[in-house]
N, C-alpha and C positions, 0 to 999 in steps of 0.2 A: 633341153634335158640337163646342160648343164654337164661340165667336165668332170671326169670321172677322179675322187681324191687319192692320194698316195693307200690311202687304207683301203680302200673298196676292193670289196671282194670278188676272186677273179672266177669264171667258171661259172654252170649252170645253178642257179636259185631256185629256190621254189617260189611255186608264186604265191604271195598269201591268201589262205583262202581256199586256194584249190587241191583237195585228194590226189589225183590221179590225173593226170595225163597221157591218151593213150593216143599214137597215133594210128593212121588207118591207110596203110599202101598197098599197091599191086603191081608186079615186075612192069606191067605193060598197061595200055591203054584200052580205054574198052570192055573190061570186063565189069563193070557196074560196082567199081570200087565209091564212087560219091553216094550211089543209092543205098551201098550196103551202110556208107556210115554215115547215112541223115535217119534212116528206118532205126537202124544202130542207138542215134541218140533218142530220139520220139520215145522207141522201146523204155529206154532208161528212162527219161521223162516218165513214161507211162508207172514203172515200175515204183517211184517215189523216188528215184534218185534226181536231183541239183544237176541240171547240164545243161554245159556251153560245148556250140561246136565252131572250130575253127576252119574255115573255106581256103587252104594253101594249096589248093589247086591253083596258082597265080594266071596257069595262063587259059584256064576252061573254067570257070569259077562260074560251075551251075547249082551249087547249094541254095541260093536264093530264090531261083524258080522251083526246083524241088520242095523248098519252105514255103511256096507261094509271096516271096514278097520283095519289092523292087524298091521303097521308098531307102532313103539316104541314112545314115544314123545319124542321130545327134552328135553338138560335140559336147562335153561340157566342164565347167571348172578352167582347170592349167593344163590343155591338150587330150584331156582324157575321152574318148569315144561311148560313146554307150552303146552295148549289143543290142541288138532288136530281138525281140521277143517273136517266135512261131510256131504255135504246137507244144507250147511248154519247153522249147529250149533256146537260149540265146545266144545269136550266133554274128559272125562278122564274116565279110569276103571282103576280096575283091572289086567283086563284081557290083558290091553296096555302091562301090567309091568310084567308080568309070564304069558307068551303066552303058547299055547296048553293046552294041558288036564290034568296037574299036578293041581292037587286040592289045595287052597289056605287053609291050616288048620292054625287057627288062635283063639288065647286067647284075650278076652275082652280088657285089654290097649293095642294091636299092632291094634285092628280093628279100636280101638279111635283113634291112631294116625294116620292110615290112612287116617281113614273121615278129622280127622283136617287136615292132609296135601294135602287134595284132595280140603278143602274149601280153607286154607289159602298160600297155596306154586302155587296154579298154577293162571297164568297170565291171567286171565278173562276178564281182562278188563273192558270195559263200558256192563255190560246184562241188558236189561228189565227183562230177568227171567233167573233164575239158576234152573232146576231141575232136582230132585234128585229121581232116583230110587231105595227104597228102597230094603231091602232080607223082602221074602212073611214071614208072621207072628210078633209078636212081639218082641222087645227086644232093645240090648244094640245098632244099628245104630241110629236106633232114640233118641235114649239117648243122644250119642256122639253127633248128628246132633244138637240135641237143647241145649247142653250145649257149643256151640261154636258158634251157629250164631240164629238170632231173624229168626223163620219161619211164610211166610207171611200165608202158611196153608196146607191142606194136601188134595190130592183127593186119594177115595180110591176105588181098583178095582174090583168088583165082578163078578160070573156067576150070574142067574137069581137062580141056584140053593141052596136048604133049604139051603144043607150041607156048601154051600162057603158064604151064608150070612149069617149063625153061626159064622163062623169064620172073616165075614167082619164087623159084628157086634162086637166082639173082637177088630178088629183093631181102630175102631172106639172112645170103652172105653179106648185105649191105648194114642190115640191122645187127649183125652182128661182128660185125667192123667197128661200127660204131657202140658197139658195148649197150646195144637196146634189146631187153628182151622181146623174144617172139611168143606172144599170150595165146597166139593160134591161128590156124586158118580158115576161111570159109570159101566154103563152094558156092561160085555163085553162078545162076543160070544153068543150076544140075540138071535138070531134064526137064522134061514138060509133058503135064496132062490134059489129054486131047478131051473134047464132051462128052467122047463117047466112055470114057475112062480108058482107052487106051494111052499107056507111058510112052512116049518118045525118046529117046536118048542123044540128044542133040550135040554136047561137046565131051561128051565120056564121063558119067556121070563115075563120082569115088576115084576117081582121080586123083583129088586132092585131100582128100583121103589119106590114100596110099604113100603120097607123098609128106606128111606130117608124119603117118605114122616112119615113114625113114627115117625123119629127122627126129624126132623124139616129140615130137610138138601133139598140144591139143588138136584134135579137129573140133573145129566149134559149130558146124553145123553149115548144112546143104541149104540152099534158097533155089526154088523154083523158078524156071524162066517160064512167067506170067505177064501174059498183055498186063494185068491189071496191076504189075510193079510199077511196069513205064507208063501205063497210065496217071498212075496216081502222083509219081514222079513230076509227069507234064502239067499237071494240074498243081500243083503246090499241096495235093493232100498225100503223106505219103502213106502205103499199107499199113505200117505200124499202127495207126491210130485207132484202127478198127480193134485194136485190142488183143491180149496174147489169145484170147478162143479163136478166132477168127483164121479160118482157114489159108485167108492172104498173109495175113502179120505174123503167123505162130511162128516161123521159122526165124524172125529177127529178134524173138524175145526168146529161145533160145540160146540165140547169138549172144541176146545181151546179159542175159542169168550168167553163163559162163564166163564172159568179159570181167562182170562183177567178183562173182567171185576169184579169180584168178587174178585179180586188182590187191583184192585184199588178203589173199592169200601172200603175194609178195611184197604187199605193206607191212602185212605180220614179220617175213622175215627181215623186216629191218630197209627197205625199199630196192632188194633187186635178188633176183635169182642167180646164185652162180653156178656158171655152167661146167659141168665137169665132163672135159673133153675126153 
């Protein structure tokens, strides 16, 4: 890459090329924060928007099975990577680059180099959105993320329950620690409908909810806990595909109309919302 010169500018860049970058966290593990943001990008795919998704899950980096696809990326030119194509969106992991079940153990500066070379080495191109899944909890990816590129904001993922809006509530002060706006929340795994049409209420559905509207935050919308999420999930096809009518996918392509707009809404104002305490 070559030593950085006395002028080079110091602090987060934009990357050329790309609108928006949003990332995608959840206080805690588990709550189907990678599904909410592979259905997330497909949606936006779907919608006519340009989108890369980035896999910084480093150490569970299941976006590629979710995308259905295991081959390696290219490299090409002077170190640059090329995304792989799936479902109309191009994305990188981890998981592309040390495939199977060998655990990625990794210290703070190789995970920042990562993130950086996952922002700045691979061939994106023109995206309306770049987004980033982060690893569930707090810490040093989002660090790296925001010390290398301006984030246009963060959605973060919860169940309806106390115990994952404790900790989505956590994620929350972390995003804004770090001076990232919070674009909204979603519910995910809100309840479930049984054949008969009876609703279930499995982790406290409106929960999360409740909990945006405290914080001043959008809710961006509930997702159903459906076999046919983690089905499609396991299979590399994920719901979104079926389209915003489709009873499986509608709920992520409201996710993503709001994402959108709420993107460009704090594009207009100049690239960030300030928060008046």
């Amino acid at each position: 890459m070559g030593h950085m010169g006395a002028g080079a500018p110091q602090g987060p860049q934009p990357l050329p090329g790309v609108a928006h970058v949003v990332a995608v966290g959840s206080g805690k593990g588990g709550v189907g924060k990678t599904t909410v943001a592979v259905n997330l990008a497909v949606a936006l795919g779907k919608l006519g928007y340009k989108v890369g998704l980035i896999d910084a899950d480093i150490y569970g980096p299941n976006v590629p099975m979710m995308l259905g696809v295991s081959r390696q990326p290219n490299v090409v030119g002077e170190n640059r990577i090329e995304p792989i194509l799936s479902h109309g969106v191009k994305f990188i992991s981890v998981g592309l680059i040390s495939p199977g079940d060998k655990p990625m153990v990794m210290r703070g500066p190789m995970l920042h180099q990562i993130i950086r070379q996952f922002l700045m080495q691979v061939e994106w191109g023109e995206l309306d959105f770049l987004i980033v899944d982060l690893p569930p909890g707090t810490g040093d990816v989002v660090i790296s993320l925001v010390q290398t590129v301006p984030l246009t904001g963060a959605v973060v993922v919860s169940t309806g329950s106390s115990v994952a809006l404790q900790d989505a509530r956590k994620a929350l002060e972390m995003f804004h620690q770090v001076n990232v706006d919070v674009i909204g929340l979603v519910e995910n795994m809100s309840q479930m409908t049984l054949p008969s049409g009876e609703v279930i209420d499995v982790f406290g559905a409106g929960g999360t909810e409740r909990t945006a509207a405290q914080f001043g935050l959008e809710f961006l919308g509930a997702v159903e806990l459906d076999p046919a999420i983690r089905e499609g999930g396991d299979k590399g096809l994920p719901v979104a595909l079926a389209g915003p009518e489709s009873a499986k996918g509608k709920a992520f392509y409201e996710v993503a109309k709001k994402v959108a707009l709420a993107a460009e809404k704090i594009a207009a104002q100049g690239g960030s919302v300030l928060e008046v305490s």
